[in-house]
ZAMARMI-104917 format. One record per atom (N, C-alpha, C, O): residue in one letter; atom name; y, z, x. Coordinates in nm, 4 decimals, decimal comma. Layout:
% ZAMARMI-104917
- A / CA / Y / Z / X
...
This chain:
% ZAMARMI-104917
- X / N / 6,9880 / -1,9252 / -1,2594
- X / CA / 6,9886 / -1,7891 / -1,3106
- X / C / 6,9116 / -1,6998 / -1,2137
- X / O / 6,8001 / -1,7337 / -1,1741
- X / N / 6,9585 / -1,6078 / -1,1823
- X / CA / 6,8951 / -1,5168 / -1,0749
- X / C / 6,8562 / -1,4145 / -1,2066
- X / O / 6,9073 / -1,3817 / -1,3137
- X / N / 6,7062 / -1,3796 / -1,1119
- X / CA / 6,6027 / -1,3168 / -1,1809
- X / C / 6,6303 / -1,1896 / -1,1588
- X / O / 6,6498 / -1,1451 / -1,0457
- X / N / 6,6361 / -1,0911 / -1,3101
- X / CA / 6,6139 / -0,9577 / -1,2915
- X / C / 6,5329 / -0,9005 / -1,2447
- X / O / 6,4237 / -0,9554 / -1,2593
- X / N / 6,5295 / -0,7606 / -1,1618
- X / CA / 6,4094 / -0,7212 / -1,1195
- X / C / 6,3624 / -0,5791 / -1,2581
- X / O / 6,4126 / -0,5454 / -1,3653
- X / N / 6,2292 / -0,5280 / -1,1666
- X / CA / 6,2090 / -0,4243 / -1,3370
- X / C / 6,2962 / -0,3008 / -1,2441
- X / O / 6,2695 / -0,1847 / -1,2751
- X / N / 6,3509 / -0,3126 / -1,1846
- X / CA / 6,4406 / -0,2010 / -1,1484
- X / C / 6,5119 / -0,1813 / -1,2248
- X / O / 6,5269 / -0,0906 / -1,3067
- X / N / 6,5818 / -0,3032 / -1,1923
- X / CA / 6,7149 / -0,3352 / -1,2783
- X / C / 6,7048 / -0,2950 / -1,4256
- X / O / 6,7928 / -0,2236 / -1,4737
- X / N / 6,6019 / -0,3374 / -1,4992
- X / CA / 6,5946 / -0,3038 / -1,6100
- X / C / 6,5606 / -0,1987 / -1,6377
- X / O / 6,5874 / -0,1799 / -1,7564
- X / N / 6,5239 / -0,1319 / -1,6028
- X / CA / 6,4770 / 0,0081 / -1,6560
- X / C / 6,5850 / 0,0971 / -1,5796
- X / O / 6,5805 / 0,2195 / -1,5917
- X / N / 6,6653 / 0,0461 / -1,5146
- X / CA / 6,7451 / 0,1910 / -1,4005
- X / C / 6,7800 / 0,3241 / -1,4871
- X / O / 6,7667 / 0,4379 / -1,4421
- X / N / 6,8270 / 0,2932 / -1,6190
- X / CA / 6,8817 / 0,4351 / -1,7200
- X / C / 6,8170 / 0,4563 / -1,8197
- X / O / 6,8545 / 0,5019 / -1,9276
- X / N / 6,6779 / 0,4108 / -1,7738
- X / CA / 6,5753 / 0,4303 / -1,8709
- X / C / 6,5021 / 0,5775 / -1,8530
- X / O / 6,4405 / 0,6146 / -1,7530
- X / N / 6,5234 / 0,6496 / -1,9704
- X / CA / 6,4369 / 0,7971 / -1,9791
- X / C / 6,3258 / 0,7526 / -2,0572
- X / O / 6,3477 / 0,7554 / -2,1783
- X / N / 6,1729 / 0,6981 / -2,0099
- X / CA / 6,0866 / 0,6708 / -2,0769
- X / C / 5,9992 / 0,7769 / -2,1583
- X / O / 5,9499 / 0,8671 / -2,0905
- X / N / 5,9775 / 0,7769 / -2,2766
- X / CA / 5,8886 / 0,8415 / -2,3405
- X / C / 5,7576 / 0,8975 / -2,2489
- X / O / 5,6937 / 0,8171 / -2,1811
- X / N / 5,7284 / 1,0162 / -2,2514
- X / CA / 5,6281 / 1,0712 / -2,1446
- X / C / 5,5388 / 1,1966 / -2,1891
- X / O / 5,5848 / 1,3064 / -2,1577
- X / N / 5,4742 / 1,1955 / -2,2258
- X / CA / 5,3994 / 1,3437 / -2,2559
- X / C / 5,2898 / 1,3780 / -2,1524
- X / O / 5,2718 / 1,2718 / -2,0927
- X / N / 5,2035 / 1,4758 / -2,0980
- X / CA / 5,0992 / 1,5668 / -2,0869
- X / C / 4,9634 / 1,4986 / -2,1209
- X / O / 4,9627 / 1,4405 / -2,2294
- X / N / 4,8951 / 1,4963 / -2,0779
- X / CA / 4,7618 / 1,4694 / -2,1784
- X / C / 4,7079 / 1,5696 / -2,2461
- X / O / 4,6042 / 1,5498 / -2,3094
- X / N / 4,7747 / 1,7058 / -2,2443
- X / CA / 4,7466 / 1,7734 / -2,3258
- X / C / 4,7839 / 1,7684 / -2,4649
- X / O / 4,7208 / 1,8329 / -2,5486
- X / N / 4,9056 / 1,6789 / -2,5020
- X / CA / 4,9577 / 1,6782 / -2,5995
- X / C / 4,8329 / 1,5980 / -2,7177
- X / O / 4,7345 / 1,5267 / -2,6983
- X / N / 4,8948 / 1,6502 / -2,8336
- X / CA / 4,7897 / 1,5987 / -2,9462
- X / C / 4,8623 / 1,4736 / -2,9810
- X / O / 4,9779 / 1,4507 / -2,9456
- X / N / 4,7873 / 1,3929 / -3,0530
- X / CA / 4,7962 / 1,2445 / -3,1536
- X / C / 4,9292 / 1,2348 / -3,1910
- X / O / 5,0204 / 1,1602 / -3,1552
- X / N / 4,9190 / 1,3553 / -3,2962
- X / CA / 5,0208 / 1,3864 / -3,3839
- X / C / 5,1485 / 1,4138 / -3,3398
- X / O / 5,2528 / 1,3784 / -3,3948
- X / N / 5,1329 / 1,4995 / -3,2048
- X / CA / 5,2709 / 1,5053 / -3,1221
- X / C / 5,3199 / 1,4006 / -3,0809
- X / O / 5,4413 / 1,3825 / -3,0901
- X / N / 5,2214 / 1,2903 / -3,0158
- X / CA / 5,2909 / 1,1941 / -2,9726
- X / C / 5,3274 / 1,0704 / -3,0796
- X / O / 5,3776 / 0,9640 / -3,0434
- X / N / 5,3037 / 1,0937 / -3,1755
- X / CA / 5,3115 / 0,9680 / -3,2451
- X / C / 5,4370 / 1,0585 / -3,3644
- X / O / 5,5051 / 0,9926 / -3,4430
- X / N / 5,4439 / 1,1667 / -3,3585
- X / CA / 5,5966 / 1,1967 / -3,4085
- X / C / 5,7114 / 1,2027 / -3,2827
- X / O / 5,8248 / 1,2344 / -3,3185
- X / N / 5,6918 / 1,1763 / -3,1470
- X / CA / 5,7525 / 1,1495 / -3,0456
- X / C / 5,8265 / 0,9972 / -3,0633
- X / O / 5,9470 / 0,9750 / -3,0517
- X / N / 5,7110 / 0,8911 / -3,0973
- X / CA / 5,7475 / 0,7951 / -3,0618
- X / C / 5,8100 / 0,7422 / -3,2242
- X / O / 5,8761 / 0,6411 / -3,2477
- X / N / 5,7759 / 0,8196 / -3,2949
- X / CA / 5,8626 / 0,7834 / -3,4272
- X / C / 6,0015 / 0,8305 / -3,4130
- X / O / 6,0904 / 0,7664 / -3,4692
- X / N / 6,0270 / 0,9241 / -3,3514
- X / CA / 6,1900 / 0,9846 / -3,3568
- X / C / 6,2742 / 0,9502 / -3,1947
- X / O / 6,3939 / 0,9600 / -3,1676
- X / N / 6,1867 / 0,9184 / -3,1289
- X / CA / 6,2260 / 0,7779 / -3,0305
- X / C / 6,2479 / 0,6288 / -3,0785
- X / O / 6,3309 / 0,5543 / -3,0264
- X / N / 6,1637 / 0,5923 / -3,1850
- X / CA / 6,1371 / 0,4759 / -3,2129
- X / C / 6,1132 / 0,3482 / -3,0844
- X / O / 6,1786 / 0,2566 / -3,0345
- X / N / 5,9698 / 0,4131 / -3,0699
- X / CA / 5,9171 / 0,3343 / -2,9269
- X / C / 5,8212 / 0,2966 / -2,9931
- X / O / 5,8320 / 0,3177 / -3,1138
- X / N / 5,6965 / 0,2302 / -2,9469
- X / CA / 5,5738 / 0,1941 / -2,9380
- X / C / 5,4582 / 0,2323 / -2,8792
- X / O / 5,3411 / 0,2004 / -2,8995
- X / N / 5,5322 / 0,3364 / -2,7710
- X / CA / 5,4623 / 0,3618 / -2,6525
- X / C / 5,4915 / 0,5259 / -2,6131
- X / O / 5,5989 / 0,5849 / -2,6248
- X / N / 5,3698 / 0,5771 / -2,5659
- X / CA / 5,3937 / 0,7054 / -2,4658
- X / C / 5,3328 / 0,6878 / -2,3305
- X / O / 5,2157 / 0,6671 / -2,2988
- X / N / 5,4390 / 0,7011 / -2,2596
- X / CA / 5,2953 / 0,7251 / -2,1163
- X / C / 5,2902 / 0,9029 / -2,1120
- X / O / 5,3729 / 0,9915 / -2,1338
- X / N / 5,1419 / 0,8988 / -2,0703
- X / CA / 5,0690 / 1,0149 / -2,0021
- X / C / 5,0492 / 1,0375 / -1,8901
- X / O / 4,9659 / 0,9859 / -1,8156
- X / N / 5,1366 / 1,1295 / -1,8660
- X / CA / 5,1436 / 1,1393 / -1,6781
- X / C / 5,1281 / 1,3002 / -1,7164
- X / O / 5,1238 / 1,3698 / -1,8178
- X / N / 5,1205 / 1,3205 / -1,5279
- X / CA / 5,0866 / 1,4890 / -1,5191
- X / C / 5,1934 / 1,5475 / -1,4534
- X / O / 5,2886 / 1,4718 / -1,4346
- X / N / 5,2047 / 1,6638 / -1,4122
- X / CA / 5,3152 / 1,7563 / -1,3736
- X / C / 5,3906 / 1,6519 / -1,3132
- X / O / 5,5050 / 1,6585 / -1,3584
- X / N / 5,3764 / 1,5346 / -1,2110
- X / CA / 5,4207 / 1,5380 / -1,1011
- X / C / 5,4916 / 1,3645 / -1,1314
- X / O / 5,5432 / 1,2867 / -1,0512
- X / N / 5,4666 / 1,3510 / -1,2785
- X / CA / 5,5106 / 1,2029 / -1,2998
- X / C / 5,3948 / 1,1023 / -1,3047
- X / O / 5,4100 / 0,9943 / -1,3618
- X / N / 5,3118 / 1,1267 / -1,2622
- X / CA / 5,1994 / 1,0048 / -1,2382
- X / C / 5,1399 / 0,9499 / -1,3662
- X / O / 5,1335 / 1,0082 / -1,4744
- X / N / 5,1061 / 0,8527 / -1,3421
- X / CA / 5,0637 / 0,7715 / -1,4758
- X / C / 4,9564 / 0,7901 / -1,4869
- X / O / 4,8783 / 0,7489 / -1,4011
- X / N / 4,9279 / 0,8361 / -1,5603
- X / CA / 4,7557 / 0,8454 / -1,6283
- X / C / 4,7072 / 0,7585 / -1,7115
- X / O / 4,5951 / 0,7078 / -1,7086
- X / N / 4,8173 / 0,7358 / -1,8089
- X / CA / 4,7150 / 0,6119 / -1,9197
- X / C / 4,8644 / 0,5996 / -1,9977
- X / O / 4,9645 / 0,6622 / -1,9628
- X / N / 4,8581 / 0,5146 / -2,0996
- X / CA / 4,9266 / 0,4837 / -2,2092
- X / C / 4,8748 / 0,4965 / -2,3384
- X / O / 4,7532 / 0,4772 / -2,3417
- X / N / 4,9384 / 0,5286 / -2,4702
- X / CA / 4,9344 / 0,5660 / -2,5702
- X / C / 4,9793 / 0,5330 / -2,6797
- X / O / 5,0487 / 0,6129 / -2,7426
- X / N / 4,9434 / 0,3757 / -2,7415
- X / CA / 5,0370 / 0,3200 / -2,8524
- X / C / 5,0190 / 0,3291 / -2,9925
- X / O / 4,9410 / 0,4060 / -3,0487
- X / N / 5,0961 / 0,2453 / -3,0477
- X / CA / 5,0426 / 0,2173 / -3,1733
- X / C / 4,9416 / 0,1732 / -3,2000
- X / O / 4,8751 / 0,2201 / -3,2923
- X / N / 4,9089 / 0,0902 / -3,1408
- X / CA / 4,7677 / 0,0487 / -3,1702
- X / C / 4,6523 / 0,1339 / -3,1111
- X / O / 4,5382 / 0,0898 / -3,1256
- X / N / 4,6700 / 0,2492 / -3,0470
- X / CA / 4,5290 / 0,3366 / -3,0281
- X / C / 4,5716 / 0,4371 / -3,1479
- X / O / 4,4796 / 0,4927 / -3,2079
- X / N / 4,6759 / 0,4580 / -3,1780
- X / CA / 4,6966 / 0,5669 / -3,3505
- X / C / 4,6221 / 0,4879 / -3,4356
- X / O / 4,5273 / 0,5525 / -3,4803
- X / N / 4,6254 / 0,3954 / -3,4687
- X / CA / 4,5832 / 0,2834 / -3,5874
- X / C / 4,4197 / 0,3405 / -3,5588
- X / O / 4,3467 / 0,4136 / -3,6258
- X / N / 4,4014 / 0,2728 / -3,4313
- X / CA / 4,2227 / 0,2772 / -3,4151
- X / C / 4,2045 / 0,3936 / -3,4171
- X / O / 4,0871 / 0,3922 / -3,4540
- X / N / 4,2363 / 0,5279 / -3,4028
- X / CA / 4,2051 / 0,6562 / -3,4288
- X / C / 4,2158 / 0,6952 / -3,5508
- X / O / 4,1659 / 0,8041 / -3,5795
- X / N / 4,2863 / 0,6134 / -3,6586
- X / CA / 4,3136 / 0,6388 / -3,7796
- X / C / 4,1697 / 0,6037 / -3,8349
- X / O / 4,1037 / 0,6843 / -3,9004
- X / N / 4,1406 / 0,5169 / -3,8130
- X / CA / 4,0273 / 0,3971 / -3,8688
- X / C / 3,8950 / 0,4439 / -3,8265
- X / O / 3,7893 / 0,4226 / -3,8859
- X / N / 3,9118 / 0,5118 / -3,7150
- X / CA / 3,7949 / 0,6254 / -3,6949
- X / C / 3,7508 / 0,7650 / -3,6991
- X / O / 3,6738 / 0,8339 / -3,6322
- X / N / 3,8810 / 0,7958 / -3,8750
- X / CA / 3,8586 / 0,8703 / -3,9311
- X / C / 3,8838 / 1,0354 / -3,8155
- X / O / 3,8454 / 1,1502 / -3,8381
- X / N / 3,9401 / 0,9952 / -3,7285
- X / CA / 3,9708 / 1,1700 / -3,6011
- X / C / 4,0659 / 1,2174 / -3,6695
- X / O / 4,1268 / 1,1646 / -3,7626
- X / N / 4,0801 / 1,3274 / -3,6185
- X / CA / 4,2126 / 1,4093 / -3,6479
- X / C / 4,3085 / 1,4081 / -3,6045
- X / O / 4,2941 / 1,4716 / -3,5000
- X / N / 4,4752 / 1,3565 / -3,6161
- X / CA / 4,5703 / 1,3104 / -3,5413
- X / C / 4,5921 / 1,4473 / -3,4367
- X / O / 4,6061 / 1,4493 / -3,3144
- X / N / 4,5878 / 1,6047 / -3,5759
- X / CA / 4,5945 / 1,6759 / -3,4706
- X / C / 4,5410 / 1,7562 / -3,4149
- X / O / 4,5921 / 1,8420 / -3,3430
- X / N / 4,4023 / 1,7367 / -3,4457
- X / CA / 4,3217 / 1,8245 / -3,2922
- X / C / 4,2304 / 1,7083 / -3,2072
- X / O / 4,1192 / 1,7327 / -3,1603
- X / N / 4,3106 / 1,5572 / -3,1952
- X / CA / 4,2596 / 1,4854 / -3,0893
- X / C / 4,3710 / 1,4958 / -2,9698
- X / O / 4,4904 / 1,4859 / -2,9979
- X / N / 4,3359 / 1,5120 / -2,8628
- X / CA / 4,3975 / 1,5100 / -2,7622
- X / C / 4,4785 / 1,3828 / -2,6687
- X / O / 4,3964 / 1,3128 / -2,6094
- X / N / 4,6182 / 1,3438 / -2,6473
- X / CA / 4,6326 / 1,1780 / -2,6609
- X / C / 4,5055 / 1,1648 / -2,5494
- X / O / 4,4326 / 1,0689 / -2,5749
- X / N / 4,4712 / 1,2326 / -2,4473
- X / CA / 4,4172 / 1,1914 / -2,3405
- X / C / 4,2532 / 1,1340 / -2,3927
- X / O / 4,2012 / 1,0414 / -2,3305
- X / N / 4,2200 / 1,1643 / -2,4477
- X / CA / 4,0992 / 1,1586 / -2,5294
- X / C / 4,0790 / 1,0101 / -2,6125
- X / O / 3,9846 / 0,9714 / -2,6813
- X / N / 4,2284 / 0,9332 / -2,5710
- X / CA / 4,2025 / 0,7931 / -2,6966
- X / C / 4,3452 / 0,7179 / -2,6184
- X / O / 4,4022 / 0,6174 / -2,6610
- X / N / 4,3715 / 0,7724 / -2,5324
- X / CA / 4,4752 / 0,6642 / -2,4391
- X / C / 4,4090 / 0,5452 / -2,3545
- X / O / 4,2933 / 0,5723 / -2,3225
- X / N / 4,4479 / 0,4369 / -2,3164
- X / CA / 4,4572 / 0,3709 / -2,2569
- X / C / 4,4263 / 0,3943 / -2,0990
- X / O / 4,5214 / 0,3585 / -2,0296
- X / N / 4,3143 / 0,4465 / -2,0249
- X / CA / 4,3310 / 0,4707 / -1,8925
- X / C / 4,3826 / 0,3591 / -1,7535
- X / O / 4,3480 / 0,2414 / -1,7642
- X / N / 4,4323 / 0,3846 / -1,6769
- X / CA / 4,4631 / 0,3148 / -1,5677
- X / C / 4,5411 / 0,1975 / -1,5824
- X / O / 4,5137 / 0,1085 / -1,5019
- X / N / 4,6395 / 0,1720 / -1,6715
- X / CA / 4,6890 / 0,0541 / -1,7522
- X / C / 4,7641 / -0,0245 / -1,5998
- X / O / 4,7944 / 0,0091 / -1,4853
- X / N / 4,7690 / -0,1677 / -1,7022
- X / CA / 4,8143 / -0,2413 / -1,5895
- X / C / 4,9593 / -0,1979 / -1,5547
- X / O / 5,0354 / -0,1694 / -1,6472
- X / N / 4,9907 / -0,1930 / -1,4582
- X / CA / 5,1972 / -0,1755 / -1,4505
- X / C / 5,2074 / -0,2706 / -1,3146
- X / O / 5,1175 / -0,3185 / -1,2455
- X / N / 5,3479 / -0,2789 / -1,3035
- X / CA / 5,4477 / -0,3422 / -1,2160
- X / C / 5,5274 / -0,2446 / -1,1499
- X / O / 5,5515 / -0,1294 / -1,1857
- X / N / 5,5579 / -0,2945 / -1,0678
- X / CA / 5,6985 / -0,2112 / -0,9598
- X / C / 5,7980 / -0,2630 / -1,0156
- X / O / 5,7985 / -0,3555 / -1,0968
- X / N / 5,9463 / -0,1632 / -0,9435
- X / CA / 6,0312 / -0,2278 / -0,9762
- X / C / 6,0961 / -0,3376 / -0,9027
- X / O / 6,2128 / -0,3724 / -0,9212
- X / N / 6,0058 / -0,3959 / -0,8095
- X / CA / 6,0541 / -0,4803 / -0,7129
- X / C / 5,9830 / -0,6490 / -0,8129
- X / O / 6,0215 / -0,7581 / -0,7709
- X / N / 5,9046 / -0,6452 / -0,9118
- X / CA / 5,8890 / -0,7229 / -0,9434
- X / C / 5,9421 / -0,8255 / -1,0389
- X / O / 6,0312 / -0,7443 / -1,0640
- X / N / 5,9618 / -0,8938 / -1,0905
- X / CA / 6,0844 / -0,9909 / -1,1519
- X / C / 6,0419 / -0,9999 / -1,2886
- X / O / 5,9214 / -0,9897 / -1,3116
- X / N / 6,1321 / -1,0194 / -1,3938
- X / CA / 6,1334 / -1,0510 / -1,5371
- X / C / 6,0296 / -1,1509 / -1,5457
- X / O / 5,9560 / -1,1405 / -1,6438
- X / N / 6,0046 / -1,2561 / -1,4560
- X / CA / 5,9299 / -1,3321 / -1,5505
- X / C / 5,7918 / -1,2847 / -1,4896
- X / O / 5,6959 / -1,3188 / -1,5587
- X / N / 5,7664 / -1,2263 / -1,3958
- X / CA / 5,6124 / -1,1485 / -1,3633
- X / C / 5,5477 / -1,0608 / -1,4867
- X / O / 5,4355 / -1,0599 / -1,5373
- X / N / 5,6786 / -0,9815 / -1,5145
- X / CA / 5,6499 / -0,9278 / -1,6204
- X / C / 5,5780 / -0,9840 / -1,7550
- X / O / 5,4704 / -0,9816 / -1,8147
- X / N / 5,7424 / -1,0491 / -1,7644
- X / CA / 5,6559 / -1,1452 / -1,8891
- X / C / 5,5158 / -1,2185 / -1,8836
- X / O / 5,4392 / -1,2042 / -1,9789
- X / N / 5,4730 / -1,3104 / -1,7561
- X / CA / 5,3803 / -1,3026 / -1,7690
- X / C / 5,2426 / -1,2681 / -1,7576
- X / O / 5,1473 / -1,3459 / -1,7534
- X / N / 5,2413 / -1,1226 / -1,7524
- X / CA / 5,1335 / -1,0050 / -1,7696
- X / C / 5,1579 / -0,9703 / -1,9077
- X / O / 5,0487 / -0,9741 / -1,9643
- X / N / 5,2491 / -0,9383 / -1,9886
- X / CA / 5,2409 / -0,9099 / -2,1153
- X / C / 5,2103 / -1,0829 / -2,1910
- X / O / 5,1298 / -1,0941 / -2,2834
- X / N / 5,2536 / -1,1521 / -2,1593
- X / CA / 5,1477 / -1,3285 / -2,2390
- X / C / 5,0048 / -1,3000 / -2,1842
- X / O / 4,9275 / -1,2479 / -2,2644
- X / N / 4,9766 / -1,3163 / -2,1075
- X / CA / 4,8423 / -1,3605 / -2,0237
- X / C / 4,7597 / -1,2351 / -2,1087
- X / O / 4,6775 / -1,2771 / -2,1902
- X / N / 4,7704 / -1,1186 / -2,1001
- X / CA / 4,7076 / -0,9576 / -2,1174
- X / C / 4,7379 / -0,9543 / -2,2631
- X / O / 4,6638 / -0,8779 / -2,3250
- X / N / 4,8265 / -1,0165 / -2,3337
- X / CA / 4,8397 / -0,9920 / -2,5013
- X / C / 4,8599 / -0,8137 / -2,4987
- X / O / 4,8065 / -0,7533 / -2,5918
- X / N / 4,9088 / -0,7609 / -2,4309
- X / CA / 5,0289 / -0,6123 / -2,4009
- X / C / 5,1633 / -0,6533 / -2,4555
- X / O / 5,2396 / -0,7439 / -2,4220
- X / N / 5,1723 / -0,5409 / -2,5690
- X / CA / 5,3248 / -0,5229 / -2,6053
- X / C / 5,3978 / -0,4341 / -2,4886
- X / O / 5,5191 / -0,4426 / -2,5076
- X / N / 5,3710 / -0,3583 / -2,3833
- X / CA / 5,4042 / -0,2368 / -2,3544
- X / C / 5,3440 / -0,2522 / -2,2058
- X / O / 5,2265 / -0,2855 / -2,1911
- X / N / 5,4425 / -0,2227 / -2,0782
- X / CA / 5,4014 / -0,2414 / -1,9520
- X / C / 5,4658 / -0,0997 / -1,8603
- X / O / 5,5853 / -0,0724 / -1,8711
- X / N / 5,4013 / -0,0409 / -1,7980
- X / CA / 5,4965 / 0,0709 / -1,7446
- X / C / 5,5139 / 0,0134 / -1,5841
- X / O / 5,4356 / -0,0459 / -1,5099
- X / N / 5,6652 / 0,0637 / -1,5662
- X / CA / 5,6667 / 0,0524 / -1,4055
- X / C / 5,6840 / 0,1948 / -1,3562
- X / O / 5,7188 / 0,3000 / -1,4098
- X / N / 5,6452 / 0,1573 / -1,2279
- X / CA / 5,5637 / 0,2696 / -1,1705
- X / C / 5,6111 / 0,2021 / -1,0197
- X / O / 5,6159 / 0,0845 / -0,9838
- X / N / 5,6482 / 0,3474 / -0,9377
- X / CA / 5,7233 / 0,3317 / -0,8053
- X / C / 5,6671 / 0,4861 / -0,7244
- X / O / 5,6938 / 0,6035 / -0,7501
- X / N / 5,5598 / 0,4098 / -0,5949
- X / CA / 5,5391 / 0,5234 / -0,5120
- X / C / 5,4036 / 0,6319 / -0,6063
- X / O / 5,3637 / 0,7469 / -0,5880
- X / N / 5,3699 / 0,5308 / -0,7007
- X / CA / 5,2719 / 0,6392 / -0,8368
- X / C / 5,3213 / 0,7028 / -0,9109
- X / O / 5,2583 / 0,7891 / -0,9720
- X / N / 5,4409 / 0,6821 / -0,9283
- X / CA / 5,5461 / 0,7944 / -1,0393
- X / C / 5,5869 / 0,7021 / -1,1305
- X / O / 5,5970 / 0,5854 / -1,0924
- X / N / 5,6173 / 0,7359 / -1,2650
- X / CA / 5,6634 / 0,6247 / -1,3971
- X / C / 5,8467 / 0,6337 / -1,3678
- X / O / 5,9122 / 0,7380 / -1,3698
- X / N / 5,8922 / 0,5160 / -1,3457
- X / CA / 5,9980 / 0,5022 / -1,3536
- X / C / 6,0590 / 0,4308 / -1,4411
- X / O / 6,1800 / 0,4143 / -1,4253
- X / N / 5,9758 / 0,3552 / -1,5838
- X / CA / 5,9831 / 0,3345 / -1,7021
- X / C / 5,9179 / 0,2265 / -1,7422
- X / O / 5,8590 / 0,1595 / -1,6574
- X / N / 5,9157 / 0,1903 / -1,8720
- X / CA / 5,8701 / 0,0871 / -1,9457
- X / C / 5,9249 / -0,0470 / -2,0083
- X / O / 6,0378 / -0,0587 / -2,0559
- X / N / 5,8561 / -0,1191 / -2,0036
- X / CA / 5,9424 / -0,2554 / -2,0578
- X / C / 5,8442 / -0,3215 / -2,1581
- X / O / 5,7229 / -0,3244 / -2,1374
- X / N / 5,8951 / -0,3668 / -2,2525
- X / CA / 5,8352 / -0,4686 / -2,3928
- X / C / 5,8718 / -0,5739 / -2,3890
- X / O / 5,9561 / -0,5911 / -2,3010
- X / N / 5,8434 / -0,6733 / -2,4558
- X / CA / 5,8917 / -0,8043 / -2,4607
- X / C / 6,0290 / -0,8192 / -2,5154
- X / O / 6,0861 / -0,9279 / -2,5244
- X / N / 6,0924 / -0,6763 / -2,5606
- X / CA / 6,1742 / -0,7175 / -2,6423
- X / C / 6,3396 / -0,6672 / -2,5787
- X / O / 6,4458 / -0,6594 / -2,6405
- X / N / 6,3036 / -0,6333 / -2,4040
- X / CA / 6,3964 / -0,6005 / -2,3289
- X / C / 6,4321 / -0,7156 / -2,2251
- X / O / 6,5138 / -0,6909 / -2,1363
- X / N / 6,3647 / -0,8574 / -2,2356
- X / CA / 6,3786 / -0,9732 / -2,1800
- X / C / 6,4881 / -1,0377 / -2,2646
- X / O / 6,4918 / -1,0324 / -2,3875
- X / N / 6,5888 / -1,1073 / -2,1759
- X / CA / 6,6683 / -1,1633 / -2,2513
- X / C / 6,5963 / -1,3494 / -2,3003
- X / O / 6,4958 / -1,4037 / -2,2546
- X / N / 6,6628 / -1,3856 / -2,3707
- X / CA / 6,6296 / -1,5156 / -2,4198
- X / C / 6,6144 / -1,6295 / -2,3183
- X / O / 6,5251 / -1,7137 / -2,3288
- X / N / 6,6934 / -1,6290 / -2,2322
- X / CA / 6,6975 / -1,6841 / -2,1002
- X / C / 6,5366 / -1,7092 / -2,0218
- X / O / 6,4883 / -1,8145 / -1,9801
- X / N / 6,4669 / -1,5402 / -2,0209
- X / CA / 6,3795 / -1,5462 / -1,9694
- X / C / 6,2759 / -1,5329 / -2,0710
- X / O / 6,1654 / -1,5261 / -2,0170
- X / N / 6,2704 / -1,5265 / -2,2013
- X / CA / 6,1865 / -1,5800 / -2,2767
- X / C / 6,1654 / -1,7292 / -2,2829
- X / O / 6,0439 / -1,7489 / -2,2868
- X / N / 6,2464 / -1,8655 / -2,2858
- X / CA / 6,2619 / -1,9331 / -2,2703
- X / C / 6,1835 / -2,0083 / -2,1386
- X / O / 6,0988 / -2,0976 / -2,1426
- X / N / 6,2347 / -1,9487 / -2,0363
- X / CA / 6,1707 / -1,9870 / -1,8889
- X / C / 6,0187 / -1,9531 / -1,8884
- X / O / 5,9347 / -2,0001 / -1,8117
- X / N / 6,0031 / -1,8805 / -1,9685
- X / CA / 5,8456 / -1,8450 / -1,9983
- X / C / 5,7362 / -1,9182 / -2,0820
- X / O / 5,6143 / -1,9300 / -2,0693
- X / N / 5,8402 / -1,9688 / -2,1847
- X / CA / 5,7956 / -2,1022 / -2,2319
- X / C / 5,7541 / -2,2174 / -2,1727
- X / O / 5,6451 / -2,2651 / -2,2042
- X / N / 5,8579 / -2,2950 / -2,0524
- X / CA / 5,8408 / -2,3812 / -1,9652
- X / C / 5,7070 / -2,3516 / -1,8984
- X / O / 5,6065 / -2,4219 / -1,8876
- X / N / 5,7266 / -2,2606 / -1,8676
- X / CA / 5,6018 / -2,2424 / -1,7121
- X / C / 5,4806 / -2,2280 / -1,7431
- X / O / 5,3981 / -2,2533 / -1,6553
- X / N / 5,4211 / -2,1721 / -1,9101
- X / CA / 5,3168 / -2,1945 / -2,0119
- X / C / 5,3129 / -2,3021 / -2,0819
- X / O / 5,2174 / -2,3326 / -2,1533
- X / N / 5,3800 / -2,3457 / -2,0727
- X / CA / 5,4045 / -2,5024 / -2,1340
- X / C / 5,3526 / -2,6075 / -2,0343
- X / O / 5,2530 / -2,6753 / -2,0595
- X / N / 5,4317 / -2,6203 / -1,9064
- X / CA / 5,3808 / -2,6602 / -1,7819
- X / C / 5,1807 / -2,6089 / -1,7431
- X / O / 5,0878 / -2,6876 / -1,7248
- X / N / 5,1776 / -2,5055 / -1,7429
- X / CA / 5,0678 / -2,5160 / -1,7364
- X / C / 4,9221 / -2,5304 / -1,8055
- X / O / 4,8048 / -2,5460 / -1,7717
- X / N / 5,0102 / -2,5139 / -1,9379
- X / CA / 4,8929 / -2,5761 / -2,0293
- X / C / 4,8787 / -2,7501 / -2,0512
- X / O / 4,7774 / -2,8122 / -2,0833
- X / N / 5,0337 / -2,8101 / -2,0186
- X / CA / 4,9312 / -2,9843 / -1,9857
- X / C / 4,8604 / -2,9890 / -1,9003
- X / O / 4,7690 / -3,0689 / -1,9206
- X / N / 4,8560 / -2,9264 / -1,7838
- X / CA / 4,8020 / -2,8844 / -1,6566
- X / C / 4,6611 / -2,9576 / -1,7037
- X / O / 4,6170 / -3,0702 / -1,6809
- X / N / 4,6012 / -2,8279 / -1,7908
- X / CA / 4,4102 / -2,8176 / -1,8300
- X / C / 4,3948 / -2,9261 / -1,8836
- X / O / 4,2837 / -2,9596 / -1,9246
C-alpha cells in the first residue's frame, strides 16, 4: 500500500480558520455549523498561531469565563504541533497516538494548508498503526 501524503489529504480542504480576534462564542458557533472540532488561529497572512478546540471551550466553561467577551487568542493552544504536507499518514497518525491530539494542522512554507483528525485515516492506516505500536510495545 503506498502511503498517503498530508497533501494528498487535505488538497480540497477549506480548513476552519478565524483571527485571534475572534471571541469563544464565535468560534465555537463556527465549528458547530462546520461541525469540526477544531479552529485554527492564524493572522492576515495565513500563519498559524495556535489552535482552538473543544476541549479548550469545555476548560473555559469550567472556568466559569465568558464565551463572549473571551478572546479565542486568550485560551488557544499556542505554537501547536503540525506536519507538512510532504509527510505521510502514518507520521501523522503517529503524533496524534504518541501526543493523545484529536486535531493536527498542516502547515506549508508557515501558512495553514489544513487539518487532519484521526478520523480522515483510512482503516488501512489505522490498522498499520496498530502493528508498529504493537511491535513496539513487545519491544519494552
Amino acid at each position: 500500500m503506498t502511503q498517503r501524503t498530508m497533501g494528498e489529504i487535505v488538497r480540497d480542504q477549506k480548513p476552519l480558520a478565524l483571527g485571534p480576534g475572534a471571541t469563544v462564542a464565535q468560534a465555537c458557533a463556527a465549528m458547530h455549523a462546520r461541525r469540526v472540532g477544531a479552529v485554527l488561529v492564524v493572522d492576515d497572512q495565513r500563519r498559524l498561531l495556535g489552535i482552538f478546540t473543544g476541549r479548550d471551550a469545555v476548560r473555559l466553561l469550567a472556568e466559569g469565563l465568558d464565551a463572549k467577551a473571551t478572546r479565542v487568542d486568550a485560551v488557544m493552544t499556542r505554537n501547536p504541533t503540525t506536519l507538512g504536507p510532504k509527510a505521510s499518514a502514518m507520521d501523522a497518525l503517529l503524533v496524534l497516538n504518541d501526543c493523545g491530539f484529536r486535531h493536527l494542522p498542516i502547515v506549508a512554507d508557515g501558512r495553514v494548508v489544513g487539518i487532519v483528525s484521526r478520523y480522515d485515516f483510512r482503516a488501512q492506516e489505522h490498522a498499520r498503526l496498530d502493528d508498529e505500536t504493537g511491535f513496539m510495545e513487545a519491544l519494552r
